[in-house]
VEXVO-170450 format. One line per field, with one value per residue (C-alpha): residue in three letters; residue number from 1; z, y, x. Coordinates in nm, 4 decimals. Layout:
# residues N
code c(Ala | ...)
pos c(NUM | ...)
pz c(Z | ...)
py c(Y | ...)
px c(X | ...)
This chain:
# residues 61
code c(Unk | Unk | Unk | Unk | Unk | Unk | Unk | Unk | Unk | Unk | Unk | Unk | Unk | Unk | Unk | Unk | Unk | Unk | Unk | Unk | Unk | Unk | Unk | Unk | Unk | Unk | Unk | Unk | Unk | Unk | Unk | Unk | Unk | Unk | Unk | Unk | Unk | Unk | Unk | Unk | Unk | Unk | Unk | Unk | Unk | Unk | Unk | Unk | Unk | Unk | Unk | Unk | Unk | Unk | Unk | Unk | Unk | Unk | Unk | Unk | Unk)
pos c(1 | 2 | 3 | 4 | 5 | 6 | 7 | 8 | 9 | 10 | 11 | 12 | 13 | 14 | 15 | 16 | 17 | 18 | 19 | 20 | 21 | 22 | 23 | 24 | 25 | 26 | 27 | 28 | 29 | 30 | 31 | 32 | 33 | 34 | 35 | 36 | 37 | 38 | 39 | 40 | 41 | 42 | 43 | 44 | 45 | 46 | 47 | 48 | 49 | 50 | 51 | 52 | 53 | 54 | 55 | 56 | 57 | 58 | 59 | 60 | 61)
pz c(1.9648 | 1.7683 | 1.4969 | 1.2093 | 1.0504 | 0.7605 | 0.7031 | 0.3114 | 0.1527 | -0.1970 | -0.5256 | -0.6810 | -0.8107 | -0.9041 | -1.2635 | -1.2722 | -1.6236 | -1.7615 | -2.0894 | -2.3723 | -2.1367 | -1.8506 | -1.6310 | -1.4376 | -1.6312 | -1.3316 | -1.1044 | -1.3151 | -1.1107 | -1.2583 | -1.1908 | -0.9297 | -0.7544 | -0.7012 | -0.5816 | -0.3581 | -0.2436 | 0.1294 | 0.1474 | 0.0950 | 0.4097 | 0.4007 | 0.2980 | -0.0276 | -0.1093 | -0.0353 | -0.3132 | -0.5494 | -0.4663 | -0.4666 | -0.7329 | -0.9409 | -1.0342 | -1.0558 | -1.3044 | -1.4909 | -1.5496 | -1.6695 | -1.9643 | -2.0571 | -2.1327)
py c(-0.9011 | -0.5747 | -0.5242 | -0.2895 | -0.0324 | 0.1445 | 0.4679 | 0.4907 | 0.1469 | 0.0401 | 0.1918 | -0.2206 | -0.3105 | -0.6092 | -0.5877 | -0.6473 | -0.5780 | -0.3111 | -0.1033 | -0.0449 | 0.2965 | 0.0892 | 0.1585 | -0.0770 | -0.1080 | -0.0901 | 0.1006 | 0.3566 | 0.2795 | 0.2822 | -0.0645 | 0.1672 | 0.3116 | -0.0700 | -0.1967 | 0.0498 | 0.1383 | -0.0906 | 0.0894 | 0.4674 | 0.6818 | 0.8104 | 1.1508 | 0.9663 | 0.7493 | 1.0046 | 1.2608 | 0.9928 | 0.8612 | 1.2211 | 1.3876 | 1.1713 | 0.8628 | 1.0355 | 1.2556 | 1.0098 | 0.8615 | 1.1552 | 1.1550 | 0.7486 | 0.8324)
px c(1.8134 | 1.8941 | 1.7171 | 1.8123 | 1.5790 | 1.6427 | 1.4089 | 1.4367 | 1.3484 | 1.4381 | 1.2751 | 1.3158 | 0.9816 | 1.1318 | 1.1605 | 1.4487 | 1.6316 | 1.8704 | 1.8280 | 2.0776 | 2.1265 | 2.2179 | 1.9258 | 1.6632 | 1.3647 | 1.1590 | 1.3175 | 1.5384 | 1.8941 | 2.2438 | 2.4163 | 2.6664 | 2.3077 | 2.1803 | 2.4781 | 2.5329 | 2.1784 | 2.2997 | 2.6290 | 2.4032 | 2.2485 | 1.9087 | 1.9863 | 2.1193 | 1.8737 | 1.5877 | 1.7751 | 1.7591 | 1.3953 | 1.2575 | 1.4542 | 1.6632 | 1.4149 | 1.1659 | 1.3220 | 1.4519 | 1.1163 | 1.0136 | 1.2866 | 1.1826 | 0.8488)
């Protein structure tokens, strides 16, 4: 049986809701960034787990 493994895992929190901005309460995606976190490679998702989020957490509070 192969098995796959993927290196970055998913910033979801699971509060789940979007703002009047169109962001994820909890985790601070776009509706384009969640539905294509599957489809993105782990150079992708680590740029927006180390830089983007993170900075747009920043700007929410």
């Amino acid at each position: 049986m192969n098995t796959f493994f993927r290196a970055v895992l998913s910033p979801c929190i699971g509060i789940c809701s979007l703002d009047d901005d169109g962001l994820c309460t909890g985790c601070h995606r776009t509706t384009a960034e969640i539905a294509r976190w599957s489809q993105m490679n782990d150079d992708e998702r680590l740029r927006l787990m180390e830089t983007v989020l993170p900075e747009r957490e920043t700007r929410r509070r």
